[in-house]
Biopython code that builds the backbone (N, CA, C, O; Angstrom):
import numpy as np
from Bio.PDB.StructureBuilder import StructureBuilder

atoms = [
    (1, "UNK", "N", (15.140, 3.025, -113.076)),
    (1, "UNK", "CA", (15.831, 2.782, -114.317)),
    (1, "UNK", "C", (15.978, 4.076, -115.107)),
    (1, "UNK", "O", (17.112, 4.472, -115.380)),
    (2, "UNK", "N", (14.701, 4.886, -115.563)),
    (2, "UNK", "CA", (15.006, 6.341, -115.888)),
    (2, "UNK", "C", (16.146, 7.268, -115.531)),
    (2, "UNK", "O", (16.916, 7.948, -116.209)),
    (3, "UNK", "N", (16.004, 7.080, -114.342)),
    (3, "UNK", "CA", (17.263, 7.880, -113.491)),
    (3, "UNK", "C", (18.529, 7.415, -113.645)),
    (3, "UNK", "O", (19.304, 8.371, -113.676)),
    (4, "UNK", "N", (19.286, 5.988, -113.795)),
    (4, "UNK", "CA", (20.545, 5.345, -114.081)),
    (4, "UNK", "C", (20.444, 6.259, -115.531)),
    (4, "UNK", "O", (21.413, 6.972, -115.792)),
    (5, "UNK", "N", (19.453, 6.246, -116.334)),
    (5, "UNK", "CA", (20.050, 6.504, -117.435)),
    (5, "UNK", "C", (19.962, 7.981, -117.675)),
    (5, "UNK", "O", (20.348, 8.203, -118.823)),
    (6, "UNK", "N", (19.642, 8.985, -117.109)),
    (6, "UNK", "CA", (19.517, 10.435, -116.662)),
    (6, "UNK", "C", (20.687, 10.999, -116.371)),
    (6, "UNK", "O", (21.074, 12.105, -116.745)),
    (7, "UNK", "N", (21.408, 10.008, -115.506)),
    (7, "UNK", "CA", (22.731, 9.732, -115.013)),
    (7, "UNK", "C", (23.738, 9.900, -115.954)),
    (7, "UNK", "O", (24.544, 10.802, -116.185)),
    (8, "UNK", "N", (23.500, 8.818, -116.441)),
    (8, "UNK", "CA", (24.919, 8.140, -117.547)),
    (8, "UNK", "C", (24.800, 9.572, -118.546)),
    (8, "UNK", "O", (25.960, 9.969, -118.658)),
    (9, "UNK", "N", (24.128, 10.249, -119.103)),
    (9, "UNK", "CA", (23.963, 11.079, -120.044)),
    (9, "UNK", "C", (24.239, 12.024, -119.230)),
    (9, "UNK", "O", (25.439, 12.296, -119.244)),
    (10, "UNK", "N", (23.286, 12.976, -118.134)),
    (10, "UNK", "CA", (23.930, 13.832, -117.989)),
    (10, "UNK", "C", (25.616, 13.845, -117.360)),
    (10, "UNK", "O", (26.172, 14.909, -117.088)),
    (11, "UNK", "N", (26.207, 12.667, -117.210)),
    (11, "UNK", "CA", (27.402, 12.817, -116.833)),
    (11, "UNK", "C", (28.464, 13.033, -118.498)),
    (11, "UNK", "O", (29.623, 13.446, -118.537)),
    (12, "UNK", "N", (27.683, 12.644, -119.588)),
    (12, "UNK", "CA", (28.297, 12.889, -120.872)),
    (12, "UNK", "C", (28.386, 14.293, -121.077)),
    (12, "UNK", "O", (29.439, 14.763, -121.509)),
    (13, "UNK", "N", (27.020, 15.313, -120.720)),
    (13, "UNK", "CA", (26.916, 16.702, -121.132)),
    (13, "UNK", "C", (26.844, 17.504, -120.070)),
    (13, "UNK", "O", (26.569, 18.600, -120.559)),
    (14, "UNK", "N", (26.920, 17.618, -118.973)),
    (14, "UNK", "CA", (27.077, 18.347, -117.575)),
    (14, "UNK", "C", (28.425, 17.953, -116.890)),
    (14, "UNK", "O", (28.936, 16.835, -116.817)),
    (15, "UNK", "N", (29.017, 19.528, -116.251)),
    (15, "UNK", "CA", (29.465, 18.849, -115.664)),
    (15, "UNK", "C", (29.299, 18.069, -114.492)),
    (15, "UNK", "O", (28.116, 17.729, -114.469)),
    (16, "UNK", "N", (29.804, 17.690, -113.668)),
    (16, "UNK", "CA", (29.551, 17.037, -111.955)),
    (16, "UNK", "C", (28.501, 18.165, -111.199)),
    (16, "UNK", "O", (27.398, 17.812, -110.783)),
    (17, "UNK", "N", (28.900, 19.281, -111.107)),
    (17, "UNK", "CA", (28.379, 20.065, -110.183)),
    (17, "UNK", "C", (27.206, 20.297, -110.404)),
    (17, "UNK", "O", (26.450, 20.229, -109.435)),
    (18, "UNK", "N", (26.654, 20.641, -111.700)),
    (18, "UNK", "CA", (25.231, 20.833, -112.422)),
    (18, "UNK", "C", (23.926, 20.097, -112.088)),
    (18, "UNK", "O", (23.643, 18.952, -112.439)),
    (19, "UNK", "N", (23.400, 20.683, -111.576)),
    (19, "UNK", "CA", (21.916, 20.136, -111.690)),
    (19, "UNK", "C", (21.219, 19.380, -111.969)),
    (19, "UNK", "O", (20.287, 19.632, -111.206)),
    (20, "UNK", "N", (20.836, 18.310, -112.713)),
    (20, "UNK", "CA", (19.800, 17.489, -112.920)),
    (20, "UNK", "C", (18.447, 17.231, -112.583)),
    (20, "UNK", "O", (18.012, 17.066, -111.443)),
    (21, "UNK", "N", (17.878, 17.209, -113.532)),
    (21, "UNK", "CA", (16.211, 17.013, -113.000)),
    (21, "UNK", "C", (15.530, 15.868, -112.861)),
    (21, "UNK", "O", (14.364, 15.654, -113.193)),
    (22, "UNK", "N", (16.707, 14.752, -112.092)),
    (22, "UNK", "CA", (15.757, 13.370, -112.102)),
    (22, "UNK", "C", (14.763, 13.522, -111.623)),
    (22, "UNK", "O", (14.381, 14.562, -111.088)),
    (23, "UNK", "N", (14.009, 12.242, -111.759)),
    (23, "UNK", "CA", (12.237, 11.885, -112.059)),
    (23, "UNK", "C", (12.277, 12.064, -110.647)),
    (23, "UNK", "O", (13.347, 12.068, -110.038)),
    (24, "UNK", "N", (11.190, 12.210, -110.097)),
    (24, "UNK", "CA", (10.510, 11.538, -108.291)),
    (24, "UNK", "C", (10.457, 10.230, -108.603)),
    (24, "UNK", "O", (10.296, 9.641, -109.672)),
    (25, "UNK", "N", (10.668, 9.768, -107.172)),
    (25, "UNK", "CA", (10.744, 8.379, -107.148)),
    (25, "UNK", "C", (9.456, 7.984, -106.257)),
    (25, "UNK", "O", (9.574, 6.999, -105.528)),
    (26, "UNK", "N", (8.158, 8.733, -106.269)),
    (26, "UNK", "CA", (6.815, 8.300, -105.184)),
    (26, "UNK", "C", (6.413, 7.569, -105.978)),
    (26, "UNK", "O", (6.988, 7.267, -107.024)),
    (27, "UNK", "N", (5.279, 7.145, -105.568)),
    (27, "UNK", "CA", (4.538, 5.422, -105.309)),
    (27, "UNK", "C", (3.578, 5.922, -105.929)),
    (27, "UNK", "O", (2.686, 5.074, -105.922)),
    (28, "UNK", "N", (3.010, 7.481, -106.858)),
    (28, "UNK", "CA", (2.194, 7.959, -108.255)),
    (28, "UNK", "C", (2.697, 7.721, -109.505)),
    (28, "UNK", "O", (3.720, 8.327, -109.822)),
    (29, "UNK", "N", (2.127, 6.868, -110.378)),
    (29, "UNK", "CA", (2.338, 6.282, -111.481)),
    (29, "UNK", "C", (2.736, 7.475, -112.433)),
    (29, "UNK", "O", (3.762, 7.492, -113.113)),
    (30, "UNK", "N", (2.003, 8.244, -112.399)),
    (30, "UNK", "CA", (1.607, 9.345, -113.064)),
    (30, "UNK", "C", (2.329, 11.272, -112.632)),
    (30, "UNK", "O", (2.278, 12.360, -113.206)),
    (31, "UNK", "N", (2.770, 10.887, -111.673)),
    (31, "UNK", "CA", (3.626, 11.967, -111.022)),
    (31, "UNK", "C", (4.852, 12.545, -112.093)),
    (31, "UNK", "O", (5.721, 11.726, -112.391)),
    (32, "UNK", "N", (4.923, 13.557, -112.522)),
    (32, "UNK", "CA", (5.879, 14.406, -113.253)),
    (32, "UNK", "C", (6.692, 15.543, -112.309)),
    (32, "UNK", "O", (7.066, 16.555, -112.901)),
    (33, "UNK", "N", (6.894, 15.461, -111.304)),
    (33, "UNK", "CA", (8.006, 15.622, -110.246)),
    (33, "UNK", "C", (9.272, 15.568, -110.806)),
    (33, "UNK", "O", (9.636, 14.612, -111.490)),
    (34, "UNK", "N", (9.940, 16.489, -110.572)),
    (34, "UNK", "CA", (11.346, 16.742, -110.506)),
    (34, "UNK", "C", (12.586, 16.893, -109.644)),
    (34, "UNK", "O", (12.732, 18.017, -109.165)),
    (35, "UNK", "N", (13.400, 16.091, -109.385)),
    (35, "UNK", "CA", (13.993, 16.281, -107.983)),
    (35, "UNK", "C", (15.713, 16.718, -108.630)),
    (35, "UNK", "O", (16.530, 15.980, -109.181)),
    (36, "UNK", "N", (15.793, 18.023, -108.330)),
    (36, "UNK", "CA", (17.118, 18.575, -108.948)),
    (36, "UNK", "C", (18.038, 18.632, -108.223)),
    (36, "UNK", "O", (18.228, 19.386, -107.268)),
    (37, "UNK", "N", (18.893, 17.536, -108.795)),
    (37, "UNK", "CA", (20.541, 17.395, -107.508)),
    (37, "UNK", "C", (21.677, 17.376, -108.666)),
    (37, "UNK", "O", (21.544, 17.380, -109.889)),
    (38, "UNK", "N", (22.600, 17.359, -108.025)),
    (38, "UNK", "CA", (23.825, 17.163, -109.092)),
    (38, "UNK", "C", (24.322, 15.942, -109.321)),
    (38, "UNK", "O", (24.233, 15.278, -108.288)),
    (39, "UNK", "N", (24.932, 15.183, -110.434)),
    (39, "UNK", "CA", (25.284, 13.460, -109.976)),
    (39, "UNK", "C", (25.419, 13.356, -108.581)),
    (39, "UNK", "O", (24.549, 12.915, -107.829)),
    (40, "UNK", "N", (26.430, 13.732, -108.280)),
    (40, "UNK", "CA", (27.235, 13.391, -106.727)),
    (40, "UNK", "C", (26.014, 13.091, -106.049)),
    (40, "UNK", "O", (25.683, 11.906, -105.993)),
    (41, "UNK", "N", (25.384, 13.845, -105.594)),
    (41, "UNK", "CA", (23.980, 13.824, -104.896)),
    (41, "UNK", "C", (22.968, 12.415, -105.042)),
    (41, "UNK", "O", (22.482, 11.830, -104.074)),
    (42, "UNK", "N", (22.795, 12.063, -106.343)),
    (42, "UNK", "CA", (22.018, 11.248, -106.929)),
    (42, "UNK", "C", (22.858, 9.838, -106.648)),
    (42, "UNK", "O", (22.376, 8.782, -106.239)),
    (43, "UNK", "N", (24.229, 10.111, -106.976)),
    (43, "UNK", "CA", (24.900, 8.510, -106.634)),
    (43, "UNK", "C", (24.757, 8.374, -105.102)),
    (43, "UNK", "O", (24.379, 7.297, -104.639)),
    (44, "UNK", "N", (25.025, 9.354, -104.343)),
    (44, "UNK", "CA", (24.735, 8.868, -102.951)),
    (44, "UNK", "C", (23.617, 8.354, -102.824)),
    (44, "UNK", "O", (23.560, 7.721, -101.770)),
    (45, "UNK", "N", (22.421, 8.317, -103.574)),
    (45, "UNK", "CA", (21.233, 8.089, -103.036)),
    (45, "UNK", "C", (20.940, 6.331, -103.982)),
    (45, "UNK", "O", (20.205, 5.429, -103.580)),
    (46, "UNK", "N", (21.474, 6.330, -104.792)),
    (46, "UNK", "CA", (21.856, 5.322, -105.586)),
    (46, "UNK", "C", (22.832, 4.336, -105.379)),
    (46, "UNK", "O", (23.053, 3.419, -106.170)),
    (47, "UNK", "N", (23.577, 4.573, -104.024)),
    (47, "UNK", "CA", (24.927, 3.661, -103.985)),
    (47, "UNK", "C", (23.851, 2.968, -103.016)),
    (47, "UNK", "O", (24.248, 1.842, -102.714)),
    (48, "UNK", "N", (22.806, 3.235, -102.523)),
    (48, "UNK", "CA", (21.980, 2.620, -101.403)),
    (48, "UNK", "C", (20.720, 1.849, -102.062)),
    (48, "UNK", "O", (19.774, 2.569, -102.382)),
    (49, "UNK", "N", (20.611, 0.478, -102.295)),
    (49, "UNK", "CA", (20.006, 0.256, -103.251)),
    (49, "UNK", "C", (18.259, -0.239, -103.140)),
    (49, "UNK", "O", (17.484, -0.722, -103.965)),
    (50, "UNK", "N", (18.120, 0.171, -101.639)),
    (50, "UNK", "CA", (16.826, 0.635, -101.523)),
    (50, "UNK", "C", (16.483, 1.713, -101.358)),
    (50, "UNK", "O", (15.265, 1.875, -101.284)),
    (51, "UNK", "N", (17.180, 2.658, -101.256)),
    (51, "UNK", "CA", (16.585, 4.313, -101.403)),
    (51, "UNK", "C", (16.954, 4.668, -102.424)),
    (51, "UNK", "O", (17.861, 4.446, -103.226)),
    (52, "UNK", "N", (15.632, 5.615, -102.225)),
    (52, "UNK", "CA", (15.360, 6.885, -103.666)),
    (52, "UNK", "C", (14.791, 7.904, -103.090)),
    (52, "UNK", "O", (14.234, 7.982, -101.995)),
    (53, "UNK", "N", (14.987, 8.766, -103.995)),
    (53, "UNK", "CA", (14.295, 10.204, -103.436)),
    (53, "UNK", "C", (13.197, 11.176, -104.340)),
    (53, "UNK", "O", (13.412, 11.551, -105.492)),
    (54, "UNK", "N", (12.279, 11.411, -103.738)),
    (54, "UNK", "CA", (11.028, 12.221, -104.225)),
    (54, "UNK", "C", (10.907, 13.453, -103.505)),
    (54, "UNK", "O", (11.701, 13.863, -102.658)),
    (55, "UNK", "N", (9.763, 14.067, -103.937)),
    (55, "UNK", "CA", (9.483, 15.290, -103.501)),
    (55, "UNK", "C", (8.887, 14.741, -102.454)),
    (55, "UNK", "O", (8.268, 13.693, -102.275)),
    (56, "UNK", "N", (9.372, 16.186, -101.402)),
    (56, "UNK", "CA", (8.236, 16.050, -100.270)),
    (56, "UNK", "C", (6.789, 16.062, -99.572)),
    (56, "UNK", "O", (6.086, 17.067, -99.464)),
    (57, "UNK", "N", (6.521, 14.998, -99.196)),
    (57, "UNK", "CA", (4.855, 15.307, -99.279)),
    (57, "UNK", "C", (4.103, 14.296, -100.599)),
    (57, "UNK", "O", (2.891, 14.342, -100.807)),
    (58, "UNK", "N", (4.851, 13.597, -101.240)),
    (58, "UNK", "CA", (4.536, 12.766, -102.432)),
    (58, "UNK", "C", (3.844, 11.500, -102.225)),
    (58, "UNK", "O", (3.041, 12.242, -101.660)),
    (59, "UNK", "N", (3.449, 10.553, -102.138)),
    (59, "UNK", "CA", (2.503, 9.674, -102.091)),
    (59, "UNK", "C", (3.973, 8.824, -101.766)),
    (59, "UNK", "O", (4.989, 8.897, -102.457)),
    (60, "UNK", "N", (3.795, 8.012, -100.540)),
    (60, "UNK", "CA", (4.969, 6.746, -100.472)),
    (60, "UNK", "C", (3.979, 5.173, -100.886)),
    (60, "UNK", "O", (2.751, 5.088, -100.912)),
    (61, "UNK", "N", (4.924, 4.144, -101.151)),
    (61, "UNK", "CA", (3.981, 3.028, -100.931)),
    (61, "UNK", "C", (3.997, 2.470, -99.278)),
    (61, "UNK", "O", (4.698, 2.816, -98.327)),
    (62, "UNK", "N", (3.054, 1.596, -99.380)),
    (62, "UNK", "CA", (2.911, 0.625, -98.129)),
    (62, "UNK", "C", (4.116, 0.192, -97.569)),
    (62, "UNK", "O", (4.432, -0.767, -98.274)),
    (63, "UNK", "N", (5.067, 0.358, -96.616)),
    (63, "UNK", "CA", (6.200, 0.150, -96.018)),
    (63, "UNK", "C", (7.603, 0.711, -96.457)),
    (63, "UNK", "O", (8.654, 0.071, -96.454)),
    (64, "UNK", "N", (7.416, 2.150, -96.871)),
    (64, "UNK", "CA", (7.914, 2.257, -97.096)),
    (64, "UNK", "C", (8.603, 3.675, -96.574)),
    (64, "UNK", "O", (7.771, 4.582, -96.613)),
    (65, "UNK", "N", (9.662, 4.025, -96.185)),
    (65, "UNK", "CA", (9.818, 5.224, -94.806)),
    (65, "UNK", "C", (10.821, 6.098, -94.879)),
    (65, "UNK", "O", (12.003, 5.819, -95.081)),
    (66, "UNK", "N", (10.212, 7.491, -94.666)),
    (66, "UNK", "CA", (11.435, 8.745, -95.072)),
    (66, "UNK", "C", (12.686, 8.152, -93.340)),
    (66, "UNK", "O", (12.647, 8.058, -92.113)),
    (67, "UNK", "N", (13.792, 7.891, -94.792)),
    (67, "UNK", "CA", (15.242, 7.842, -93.427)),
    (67, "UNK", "C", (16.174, 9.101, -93.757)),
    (67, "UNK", "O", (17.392, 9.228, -93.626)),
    (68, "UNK", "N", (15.226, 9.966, -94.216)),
    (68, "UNK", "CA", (16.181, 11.480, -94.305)),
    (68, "UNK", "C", (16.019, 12.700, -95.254)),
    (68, "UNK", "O", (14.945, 12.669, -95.853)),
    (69, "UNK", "N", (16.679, 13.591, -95.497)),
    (69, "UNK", "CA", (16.402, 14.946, -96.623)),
    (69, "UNK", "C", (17.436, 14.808, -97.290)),
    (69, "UNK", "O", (18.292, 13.993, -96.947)),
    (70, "UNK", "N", (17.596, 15.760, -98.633)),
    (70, "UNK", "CA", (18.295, 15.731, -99.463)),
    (70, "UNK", "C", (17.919, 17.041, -100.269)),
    (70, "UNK", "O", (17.633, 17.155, -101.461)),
    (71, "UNK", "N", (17.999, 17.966, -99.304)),
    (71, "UNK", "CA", (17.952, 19.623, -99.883)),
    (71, "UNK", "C", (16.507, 19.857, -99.193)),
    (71, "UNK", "O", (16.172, 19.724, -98.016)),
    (72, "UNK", "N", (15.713, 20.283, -100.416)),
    (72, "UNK", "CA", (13.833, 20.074, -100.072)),
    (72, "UNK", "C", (13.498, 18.480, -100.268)),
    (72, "UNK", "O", (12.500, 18.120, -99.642)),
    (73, "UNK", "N", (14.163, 17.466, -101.031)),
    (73, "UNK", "CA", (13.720, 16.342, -100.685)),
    (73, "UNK", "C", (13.470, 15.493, -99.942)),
    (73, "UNK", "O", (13.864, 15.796, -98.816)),
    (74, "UNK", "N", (12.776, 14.093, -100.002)),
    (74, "UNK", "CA", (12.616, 13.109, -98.868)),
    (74, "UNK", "C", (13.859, 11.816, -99.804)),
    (74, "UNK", "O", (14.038, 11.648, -101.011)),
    (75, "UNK", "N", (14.472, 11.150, -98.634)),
    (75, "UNK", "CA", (14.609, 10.019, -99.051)),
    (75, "UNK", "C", (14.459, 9.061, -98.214)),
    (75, "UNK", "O", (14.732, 8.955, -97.019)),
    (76, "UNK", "N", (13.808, 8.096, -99.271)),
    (76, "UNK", "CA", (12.729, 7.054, -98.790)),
    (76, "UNK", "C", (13.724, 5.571, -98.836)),
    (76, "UNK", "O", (14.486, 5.126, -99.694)),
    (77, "UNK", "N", (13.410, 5.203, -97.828)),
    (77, "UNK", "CA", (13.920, 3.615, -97.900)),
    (77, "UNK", "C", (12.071, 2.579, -98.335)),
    (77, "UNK", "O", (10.900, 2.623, -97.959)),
    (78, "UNK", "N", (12.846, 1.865, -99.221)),
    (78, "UNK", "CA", (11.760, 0.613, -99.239)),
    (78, "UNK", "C", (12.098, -0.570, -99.203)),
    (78, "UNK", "O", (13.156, -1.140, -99.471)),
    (79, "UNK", "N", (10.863, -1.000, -98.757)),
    (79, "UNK", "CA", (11.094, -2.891, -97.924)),
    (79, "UNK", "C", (11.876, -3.471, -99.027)),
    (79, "UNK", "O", (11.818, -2.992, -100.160)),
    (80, "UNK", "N", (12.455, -4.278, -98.792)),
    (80, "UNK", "CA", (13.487, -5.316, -99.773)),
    (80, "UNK", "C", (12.807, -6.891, -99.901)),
    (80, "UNK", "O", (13.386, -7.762, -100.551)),
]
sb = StructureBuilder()
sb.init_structure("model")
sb.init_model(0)
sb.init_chain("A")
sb.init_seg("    ")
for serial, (resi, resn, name, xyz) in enumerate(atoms, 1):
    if name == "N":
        sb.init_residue(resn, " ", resi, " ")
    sb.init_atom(name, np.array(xyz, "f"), 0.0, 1.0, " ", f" {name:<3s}", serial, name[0])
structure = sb.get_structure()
């Protein structure tokens, strides 16, 4: 939910190509991780509505499995 709305704003004050520092998306409550993509990047990972993406090496939950990279990131599919 953080991230939709990370989204919607930086698409008000960035342009497309720019950077963003959405949250990590690991299975640490407490994790302050930064995963820097540009929208484009982030909607691809968002048009898929069980994956998200964290840093690599980040704590996953119980069933839940890297189906790929996304620069230095992991993206993780989770059970539905």
């Amino acid at each position: 939910m953080g991230n939709e709305r990370l989204s919607d704003a930086a698409g008000e004050q960035f342009p497309d190509a720019a950077t963003v520092p959405f949250l990590c998306e690991c299975a640490d409550e407490f994790c302050d991780g930064r995963v820097r993509l540009n929208r484009t990047q982030w909607e691809s990972v968002a048009a898929e509505p069980n994956h998200y993406v964290m840093v690599a090496g980040h704590p996953r939950s119980e069933g839940e499995v890297v189906v790929g990279a996304l620069a230095e990131y992991e993206l993780v599919r989770k059970p539905t």
